[in-house]
C-alpha positions as CSV (number, residue, x, y, z in Angstrom):
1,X,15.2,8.9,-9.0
2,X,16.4,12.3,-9.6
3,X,18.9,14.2,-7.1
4,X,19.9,17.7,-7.1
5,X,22.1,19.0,-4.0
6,X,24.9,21.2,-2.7
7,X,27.4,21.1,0.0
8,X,27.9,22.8,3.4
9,X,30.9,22.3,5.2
10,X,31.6,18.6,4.9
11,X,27.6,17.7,4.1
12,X,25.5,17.7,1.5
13,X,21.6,18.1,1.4
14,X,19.8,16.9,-1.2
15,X,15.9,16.2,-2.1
16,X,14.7,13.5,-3.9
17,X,11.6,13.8,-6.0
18,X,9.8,14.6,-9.1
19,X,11.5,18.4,-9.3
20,X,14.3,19.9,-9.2
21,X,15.5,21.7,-5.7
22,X,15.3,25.1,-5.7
23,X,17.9,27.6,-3.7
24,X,17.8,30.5,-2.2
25,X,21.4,31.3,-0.6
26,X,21.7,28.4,1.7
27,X,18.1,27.6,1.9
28,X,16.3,24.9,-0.2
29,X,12.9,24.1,-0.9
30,X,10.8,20.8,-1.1
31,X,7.4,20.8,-1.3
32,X,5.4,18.8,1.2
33,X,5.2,15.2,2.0
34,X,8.1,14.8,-0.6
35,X,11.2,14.0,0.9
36,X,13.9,16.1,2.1
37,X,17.5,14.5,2.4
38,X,20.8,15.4,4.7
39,X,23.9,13.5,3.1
40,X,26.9,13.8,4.9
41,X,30.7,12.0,4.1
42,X,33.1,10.0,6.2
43,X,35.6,7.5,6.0
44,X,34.3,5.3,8.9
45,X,37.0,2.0,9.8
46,X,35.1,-1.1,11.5
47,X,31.2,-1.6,9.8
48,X,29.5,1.6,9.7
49,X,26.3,0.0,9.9
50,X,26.4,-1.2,13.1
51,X,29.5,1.0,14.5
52,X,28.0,4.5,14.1
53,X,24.2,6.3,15.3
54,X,23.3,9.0,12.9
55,X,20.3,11.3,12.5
56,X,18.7,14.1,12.8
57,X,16.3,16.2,14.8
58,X,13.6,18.2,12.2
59,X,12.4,21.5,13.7
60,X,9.2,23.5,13.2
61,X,8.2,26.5,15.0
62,X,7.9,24.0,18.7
63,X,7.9,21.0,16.9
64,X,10.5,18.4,17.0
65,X,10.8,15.3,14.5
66,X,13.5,13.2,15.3
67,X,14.7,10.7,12.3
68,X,16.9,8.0,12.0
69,X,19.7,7.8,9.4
70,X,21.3,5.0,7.7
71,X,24.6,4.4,6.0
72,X,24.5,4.2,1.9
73,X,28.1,2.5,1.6
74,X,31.1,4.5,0.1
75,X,31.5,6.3,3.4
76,X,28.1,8.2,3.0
77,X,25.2,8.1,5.4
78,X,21.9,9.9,5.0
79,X,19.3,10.7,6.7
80,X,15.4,11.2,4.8
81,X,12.3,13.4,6.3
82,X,9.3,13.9,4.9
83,X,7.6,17.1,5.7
84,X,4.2,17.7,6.8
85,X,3.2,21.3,7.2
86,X,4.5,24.3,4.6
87,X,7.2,26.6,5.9
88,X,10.6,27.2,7.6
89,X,12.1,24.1,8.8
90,X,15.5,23.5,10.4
91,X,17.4,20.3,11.5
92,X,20.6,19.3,13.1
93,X,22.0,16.1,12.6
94,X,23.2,14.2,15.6
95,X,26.0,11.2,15.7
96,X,28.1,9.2,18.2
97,X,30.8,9.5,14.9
98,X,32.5,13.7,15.7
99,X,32.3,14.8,11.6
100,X,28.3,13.3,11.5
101,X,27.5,15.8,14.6
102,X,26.1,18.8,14.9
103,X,25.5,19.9,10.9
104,X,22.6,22.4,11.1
105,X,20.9,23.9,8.0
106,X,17.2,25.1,7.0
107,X,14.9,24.1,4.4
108,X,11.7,25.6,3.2
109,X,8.6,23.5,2.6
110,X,6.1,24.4,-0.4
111,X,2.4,24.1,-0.8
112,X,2.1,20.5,-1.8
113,X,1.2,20.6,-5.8
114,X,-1.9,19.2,-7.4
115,X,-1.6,15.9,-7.4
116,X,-0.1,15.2,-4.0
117,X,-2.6,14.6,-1.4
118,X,0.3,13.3,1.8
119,X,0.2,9.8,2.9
120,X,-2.7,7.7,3.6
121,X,-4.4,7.5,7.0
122,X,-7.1,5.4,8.5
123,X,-10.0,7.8,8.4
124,X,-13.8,7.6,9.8
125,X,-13.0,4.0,11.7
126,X,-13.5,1.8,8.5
127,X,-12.2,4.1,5.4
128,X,-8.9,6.0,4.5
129,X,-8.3,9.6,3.5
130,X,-5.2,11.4,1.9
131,X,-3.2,13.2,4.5
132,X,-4.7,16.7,2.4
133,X,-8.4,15.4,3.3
134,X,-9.4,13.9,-0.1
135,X,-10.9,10.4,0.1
136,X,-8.7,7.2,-1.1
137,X,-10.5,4.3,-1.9
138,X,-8.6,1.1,-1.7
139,X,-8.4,-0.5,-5.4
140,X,-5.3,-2.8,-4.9
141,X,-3.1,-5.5,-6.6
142,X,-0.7,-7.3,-6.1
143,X,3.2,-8.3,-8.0
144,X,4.9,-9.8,-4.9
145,X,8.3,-9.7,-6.7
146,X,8.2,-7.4,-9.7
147,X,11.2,-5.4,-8.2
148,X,13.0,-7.8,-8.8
149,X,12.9,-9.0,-11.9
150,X,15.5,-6.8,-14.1
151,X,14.9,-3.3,-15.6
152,X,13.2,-4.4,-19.0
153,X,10.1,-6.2,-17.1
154,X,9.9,-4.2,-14.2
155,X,9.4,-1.2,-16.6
156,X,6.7,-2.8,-18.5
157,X,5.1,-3.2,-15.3
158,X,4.9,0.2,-14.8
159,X,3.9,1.2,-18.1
160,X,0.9,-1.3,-17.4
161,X,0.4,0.3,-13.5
162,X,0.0,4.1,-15.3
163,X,-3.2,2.7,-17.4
164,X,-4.1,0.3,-14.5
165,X,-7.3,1.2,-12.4
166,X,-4.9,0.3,-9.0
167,X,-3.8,2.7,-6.4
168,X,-2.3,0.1,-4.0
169,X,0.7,-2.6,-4.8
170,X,1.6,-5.5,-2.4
171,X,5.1,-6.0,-3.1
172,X,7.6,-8.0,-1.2
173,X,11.1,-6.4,0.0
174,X,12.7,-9.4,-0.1
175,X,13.0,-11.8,-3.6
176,X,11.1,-14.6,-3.8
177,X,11.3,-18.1,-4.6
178,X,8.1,-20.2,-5.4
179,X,5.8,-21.6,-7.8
180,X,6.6,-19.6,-11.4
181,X,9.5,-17.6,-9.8
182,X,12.3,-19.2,-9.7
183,X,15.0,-16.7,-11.1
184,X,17.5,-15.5,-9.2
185,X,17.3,-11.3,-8.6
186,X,20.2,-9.2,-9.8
187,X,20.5,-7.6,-6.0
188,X,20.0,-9.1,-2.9
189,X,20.1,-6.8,0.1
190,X,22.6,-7.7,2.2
191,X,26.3,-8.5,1.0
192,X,27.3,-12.0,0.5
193,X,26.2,-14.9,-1.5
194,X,23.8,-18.0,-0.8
195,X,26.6,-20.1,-1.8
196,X,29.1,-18.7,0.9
197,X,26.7,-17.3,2.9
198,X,25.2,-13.7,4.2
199,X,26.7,-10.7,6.2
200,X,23.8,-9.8,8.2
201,X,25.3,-7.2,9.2
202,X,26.1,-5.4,6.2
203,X,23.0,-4.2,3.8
204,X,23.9,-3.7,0.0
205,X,23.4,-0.4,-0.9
206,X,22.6,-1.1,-4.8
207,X,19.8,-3.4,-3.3
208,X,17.6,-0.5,-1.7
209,X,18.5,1.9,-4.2
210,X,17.4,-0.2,-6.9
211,X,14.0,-0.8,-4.6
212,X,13.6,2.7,-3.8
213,X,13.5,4.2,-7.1
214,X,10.6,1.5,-7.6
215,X,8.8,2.5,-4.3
216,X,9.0,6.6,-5.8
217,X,8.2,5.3,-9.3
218,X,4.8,3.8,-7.9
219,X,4.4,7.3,-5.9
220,X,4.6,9.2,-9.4
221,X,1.9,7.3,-10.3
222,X,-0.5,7.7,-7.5
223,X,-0.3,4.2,-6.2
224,X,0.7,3.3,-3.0
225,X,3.2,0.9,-1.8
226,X,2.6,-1.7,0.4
227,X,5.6,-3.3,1.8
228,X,5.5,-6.9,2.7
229,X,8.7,-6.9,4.9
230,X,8.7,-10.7,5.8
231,X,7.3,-13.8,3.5
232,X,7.4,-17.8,3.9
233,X,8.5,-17.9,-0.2
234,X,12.4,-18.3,0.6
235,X,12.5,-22.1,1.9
236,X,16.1,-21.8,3.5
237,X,17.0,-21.0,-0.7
238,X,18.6,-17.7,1.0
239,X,17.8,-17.5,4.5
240,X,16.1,-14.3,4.4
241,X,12.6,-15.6,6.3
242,X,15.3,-17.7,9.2
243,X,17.3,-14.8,10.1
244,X,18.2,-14.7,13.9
245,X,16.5,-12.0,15.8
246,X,19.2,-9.7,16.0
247,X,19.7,-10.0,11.9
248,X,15.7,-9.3,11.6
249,X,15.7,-6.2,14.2
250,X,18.0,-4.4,12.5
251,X,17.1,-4.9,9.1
252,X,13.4,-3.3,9.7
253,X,15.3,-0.5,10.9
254,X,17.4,0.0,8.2
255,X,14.3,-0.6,6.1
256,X,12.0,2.0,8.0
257,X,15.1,4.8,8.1
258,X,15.4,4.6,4.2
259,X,11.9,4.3,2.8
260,X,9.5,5.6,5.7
261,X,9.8,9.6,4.1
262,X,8.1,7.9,0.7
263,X,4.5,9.1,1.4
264,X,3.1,6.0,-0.5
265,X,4.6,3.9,1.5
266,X,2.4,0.8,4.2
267,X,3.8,-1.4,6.1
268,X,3.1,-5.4,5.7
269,X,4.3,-7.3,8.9
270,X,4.4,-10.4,6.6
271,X,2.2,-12.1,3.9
272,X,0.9,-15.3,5.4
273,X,2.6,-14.6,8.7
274,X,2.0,-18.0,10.2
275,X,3.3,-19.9,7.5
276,X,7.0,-18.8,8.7
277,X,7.8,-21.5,11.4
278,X,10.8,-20.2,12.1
279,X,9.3,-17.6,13.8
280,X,7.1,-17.4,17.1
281,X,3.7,-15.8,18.0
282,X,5.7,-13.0,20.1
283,X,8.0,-12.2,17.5
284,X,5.6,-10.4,15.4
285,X,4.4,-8.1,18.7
286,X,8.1,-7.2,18.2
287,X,7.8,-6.5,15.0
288,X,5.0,-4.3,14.8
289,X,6.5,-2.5,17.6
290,X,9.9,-1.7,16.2
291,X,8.3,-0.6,13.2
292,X,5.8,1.6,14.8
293,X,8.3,2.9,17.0
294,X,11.1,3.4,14.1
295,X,8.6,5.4,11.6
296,X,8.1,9.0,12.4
297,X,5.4,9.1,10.1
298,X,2.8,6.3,11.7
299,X,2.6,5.1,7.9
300,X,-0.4,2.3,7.9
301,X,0.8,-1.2,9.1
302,X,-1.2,-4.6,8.7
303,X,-0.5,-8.0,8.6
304,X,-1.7,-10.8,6.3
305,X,-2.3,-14.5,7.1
306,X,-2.6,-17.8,5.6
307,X,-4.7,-20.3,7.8
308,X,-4.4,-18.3,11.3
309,X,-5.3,-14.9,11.8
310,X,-3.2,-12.5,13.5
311,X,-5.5,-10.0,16.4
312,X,-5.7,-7.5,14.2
313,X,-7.3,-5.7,17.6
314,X,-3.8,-5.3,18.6
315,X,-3.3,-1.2,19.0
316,X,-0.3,-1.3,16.9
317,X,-2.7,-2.9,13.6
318,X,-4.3,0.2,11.9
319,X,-6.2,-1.8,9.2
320,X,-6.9,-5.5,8.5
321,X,-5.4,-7.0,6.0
322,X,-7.4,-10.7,5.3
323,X,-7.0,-12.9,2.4
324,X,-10.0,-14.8,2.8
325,X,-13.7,-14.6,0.8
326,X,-15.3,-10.9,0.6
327,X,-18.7,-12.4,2.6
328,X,-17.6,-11.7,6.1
329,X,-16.3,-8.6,5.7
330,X,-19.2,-6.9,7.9
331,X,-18.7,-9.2,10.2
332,X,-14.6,-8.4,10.5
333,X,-15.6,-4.7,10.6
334,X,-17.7,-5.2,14.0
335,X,-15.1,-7.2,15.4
336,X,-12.0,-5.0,15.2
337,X,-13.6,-1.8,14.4
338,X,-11.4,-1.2,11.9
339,X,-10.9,-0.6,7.7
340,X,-11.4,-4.1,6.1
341,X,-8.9,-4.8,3.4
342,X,-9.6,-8.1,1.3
343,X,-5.8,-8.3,-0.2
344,X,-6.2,-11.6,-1.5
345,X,-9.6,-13.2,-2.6
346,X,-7.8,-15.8,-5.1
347,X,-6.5,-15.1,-8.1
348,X,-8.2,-15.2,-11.9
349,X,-6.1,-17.1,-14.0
350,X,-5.4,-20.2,-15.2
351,X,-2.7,-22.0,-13.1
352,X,-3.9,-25.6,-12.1
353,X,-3.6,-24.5,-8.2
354,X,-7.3,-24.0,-6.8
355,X,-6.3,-20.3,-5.2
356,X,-5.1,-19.1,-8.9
357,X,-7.8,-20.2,-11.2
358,X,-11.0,-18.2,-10.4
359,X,-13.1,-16.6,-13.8
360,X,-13.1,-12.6,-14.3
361,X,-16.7,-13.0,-13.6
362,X,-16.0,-14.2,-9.7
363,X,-13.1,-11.7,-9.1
364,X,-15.3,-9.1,-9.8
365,X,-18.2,-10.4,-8.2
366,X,-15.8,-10.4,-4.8
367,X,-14.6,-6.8,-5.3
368,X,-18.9,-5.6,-5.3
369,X,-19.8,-7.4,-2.7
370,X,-16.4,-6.7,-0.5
371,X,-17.5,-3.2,-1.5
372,X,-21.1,-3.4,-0.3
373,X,-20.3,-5.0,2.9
374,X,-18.5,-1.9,3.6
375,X,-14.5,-3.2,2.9
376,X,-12.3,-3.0,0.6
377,X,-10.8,-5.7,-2.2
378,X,-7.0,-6.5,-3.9
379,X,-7.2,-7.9,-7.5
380,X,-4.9,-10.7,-8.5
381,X,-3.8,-12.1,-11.9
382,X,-2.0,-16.0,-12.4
383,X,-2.1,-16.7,-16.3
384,X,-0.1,-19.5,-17.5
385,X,2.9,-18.2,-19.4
386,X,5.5,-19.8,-21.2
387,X,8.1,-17.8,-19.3
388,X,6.4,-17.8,-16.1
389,X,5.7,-14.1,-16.0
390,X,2.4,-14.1,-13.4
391,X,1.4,-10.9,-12.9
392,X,0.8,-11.9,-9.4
393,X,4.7,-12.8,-8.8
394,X,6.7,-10.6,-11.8
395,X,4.1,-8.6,-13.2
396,X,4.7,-7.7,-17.0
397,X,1.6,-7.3,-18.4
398,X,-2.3,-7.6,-17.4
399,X,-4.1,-10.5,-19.2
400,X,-7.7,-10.6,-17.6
401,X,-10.8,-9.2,-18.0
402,X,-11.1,-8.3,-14.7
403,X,-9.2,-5.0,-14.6
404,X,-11.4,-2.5,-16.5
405,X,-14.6,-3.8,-14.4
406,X,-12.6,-3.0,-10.9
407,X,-11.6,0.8,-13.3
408,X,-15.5,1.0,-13.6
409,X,-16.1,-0.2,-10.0
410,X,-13.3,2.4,-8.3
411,X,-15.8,5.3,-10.9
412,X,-18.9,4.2,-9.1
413,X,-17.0,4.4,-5.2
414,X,-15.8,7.7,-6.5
415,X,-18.5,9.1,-7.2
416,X,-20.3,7.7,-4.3
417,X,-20.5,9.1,-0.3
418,X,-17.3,10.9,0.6
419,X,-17.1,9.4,3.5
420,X,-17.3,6.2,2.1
421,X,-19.7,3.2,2.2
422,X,-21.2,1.5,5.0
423,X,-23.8,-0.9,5.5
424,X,-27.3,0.2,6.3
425,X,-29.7,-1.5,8.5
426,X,-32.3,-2.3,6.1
427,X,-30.4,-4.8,3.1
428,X,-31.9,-7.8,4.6
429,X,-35.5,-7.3,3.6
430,X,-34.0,-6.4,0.0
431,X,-32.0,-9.9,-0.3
432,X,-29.2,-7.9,-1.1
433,X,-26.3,-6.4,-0.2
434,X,-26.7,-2.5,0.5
435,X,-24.1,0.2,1.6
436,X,-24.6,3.7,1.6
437,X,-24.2,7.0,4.0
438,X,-27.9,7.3,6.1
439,X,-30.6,7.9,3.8
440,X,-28.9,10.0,1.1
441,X,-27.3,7.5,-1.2
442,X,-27.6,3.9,-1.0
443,X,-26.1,0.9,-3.2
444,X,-27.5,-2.2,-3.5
445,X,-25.4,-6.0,-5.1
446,X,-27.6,-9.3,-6.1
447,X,-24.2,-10.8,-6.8
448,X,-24.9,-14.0,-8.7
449,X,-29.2,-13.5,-8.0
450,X,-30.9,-12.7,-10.8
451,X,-34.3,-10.9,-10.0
452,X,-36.5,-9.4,-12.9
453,X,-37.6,-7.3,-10.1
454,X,-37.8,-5.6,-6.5
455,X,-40.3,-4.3,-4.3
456,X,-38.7,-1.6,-1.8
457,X,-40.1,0.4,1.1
458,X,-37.5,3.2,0.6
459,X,-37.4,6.1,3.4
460,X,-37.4,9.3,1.5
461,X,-37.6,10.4,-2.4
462,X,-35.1,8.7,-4.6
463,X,-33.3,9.1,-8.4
464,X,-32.6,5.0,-9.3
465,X,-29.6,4.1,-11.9
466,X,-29.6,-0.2,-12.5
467,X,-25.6,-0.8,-12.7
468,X,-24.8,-3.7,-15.0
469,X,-21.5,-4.6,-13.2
470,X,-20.0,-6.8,-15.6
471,X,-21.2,-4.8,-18.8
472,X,-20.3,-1.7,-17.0
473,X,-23.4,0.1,-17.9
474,X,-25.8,2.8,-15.8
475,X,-29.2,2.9,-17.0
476,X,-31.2,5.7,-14.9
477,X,-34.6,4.2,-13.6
478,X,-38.0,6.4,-14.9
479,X,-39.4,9.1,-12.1
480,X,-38.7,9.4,-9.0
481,X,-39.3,6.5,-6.3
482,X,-40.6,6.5,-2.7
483,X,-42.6,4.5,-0.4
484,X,-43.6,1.0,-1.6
485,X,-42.4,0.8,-4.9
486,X,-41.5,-2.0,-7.7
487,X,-38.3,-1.6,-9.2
488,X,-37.5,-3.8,-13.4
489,X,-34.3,-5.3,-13.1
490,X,-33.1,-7.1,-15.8
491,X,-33.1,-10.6,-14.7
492,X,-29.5,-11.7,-15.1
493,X,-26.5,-11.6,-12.3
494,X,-24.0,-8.9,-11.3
495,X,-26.8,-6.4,-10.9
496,X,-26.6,-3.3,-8.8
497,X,-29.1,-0.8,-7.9
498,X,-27.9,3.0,-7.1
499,X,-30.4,5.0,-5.1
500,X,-29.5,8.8,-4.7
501,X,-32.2,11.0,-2.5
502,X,-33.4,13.5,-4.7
503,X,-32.7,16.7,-3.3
């Protein structure tokens, strides 16, 4: 993560992104929803993070963004913002600590660039749009600990992200211990040791640094980040998932003040909340709350379970995130009236446990019919290795057959209603799944059916393409249909049929 910066008084400011800071007398520029960063230096006594407040209020034109800061170690605290609008901004930092108070500057704010469409928001009730307008469709994985796992492997997982179909990664704060991970990480984040125990009060700056730079490395590559901040894979090894409630409060604020200004950046309560028996029903309320409360952004937030579902009609929930089958995802979409995200569906591999061991065929098979139920579906990859490198836990590199399918999959959505896909009223009397936007464009799955052909009453005039989703092939249908008409299909499964009104 590159830094460029310059000093005022006893400050620095500094922005971290892909470019280098420009300077125009004492005025910088960062270009939108990058982030812009205040440094200042003290020698605090006592433990600076806990002894000393720090932040800063943003300014522009009558707005006011206030921002938490945090302490880096080596007497240096910062404080991160990521603006939203282009133009003159100004900030003044505030401190209970006499040298942190009061520091004003100004920075100019830039057109945002090609390529940088803002965070992700919840858009239309069931879909998600760029903060810029332009439609993301949800085409997720998941490498729970990859940011952990030592420079030479976590960089060929992102070599194998930047040809990857993905724009979403689950990815766990903490390290994890479990099934095929069993290493210990080079960082943990607070100071200590699991032999002698941890300071829970002191957070180890080359921790978050080190996770940073992955969290901005994902955003260079258009994929977001999606932060599971609490998991059940720890077993007491460290003590990360039994911390008191004091030790867990404070560390999502330190978490939320240092990575909230990444635009790529969700929020994951947990994955498979209610598997942490430590923990009680109310302390995830809490949670959310602090979170929501801490993040001037509103970046998405979710939860995930394991047998018990959280209400994700709780206000603070923006999307659902299930592991579970793709078949009710209709049904979850009525019920919360909210985006339906399938993060985990099992796992194609080859690992003897039942959730790790489905064929290319069925992961695929879940991601088109999540899709035309009107959701949204994570991929997942457990190969046996000899080293135990899982894409699911370390990442490394993709094995399955799986991936190019969901590449071809995320073309068709793409291409497909702006808007995005929901289900239309009519699928039943097709036997088949069907999503679409009204009458213009509709898309219907037979899944694991394998009909030689369909009779359709369609509403209006129509251009037909069969979709071969496992072959990945579009074969445009002869003429133009309406009314009562026969469709060939070609008798085997993973069949889809495209409808687009001809105009």
């Amino acid at each position: 993560m590159g830094r460029a910066g310059f000093r005022i008084g006893g400050s620095e400011t500094s922005v971290y992104g892909r470019r280098e800071m420009a300077t125009s007398g004492d005025r910088q520029q960062v270009e939108q929803w990058d982030v812009f960063e205040v440094v200042q230096e003290v020698q605090a006594e006592g433990n600076p993070f806990t002894d000393i407040e720090f932040g800063a209020r943003f300014l522009y034109k009558h707005r006011a963004v206030p921002v938490d800061g945090f302490y880096d170690g080596d007497g240096v605290f910062r404080v991160r913002f990521m603006p939203d609008v282009p133009g003159r901004w100004r900030y003044e930092t505030w401190s209970d600590c006499a040298e942190l108070d009061g520091v004003a500057g100004e920075f100019v704010c830039t057109e945002a660039p090609e390529g940088n469409h803002g965070p992700v928001r919840v858009a239309d009730g069931f879909h998600f749009r760029y903060a810029d307008g332009t439609p993301y469709y949800q085409v997720g994985t998941t490498c729970y600990a990859w940011a952990h796992q030592g420079d030479e492997l976590e960089e060929q997982t992102l070599e194998t992200l930047s040809e990857a179909p993905f724009n979403k990664l689950r990815m766990c704060v903490f390290p994890k211990r479990y099934r095929y991970s069993r290493n210990e990480p080079e960082h943990y984040p607070f100071e200590g040791n699991r032999e002698e125990g941890w300071d829970f009060t002191r957070f180890n700056p080359a921790f978050w640094r080190h996770f940073e730079t992955r969290v901005s490395q994902l955003r260079d590559l258009g994929i977001e980040a999606d932060l599971i901040l609490f998991h059940p894979y720890d077993g007491g090894h460290w003590g990360f998932d039994r911390m008191p409630a004091e030790a867990d409060d404070r560390y999502l604020r330190y978490a939320v003040a240092r990575l909230a200004a990444y635009r790529n950046v969700w929020w994951s309560m947990a994955n498979e909340w209610d598997f942490m028996g430590e923990k009680e029903d109310g302390d995830w309320d809490r949670y959310f709350r602090i979170v929501r409360e801490e993040d001037p952004y509103q970046h998405l937030r979710g939860i995930h379970n394991g047998r018990r579902w959280y209400d994700h009609g709780k206000p603070w929930v923006t999307h659902c995130s299930v592991q579970a089958g793709t078949d009710d995802v209709g049904k979850w979409r009525r019920q919360y009236g909210k985006p339906v995200v399938v993060d985990e569906t099992l796992y194609e591999g080859t690992i003897s446990e039942p959730w790790g061991n489905i064929t290319a065929e069925e992961m695929v098979r879940r991601f088109w019919v999540g899709l035309t139920h009107g959701g949204y579906v994570g991929h997942g990859e457990t190969y046996l290795h000899p080293d135990d490198i899982l894409w699911w836990s370390k990442g490394g590199v993709l094995h399955g057959e799986s991936p190019e399918r969901i590449a071809f999959m995320r073309r068709i959505m793409e291409g497909g209603p702006e808007r995005g896909f929901d289900p239309v009223p009519w699928w039943r009397s097709w036997k088949a799944h069907a999503v679409g936007k009204g009458d213009d464009y509709i898309l219907l799955y037979w899944g694991v059916r394998q009909p030689g052909e369909m009779t359709l009453e369609l509403p209006a005039r129509y251009r037909a393409d069969v979709i071969d989703t496992w072959e990945m092939t579009i074969t445009p249908v002869e003429g133009v249909l309406e009314g009562e008409v026969t469709v060939p299909l070609p008798g085997r499964p993973y069949i889809a049929l495209r409808l687009r009104k001809e105009q």
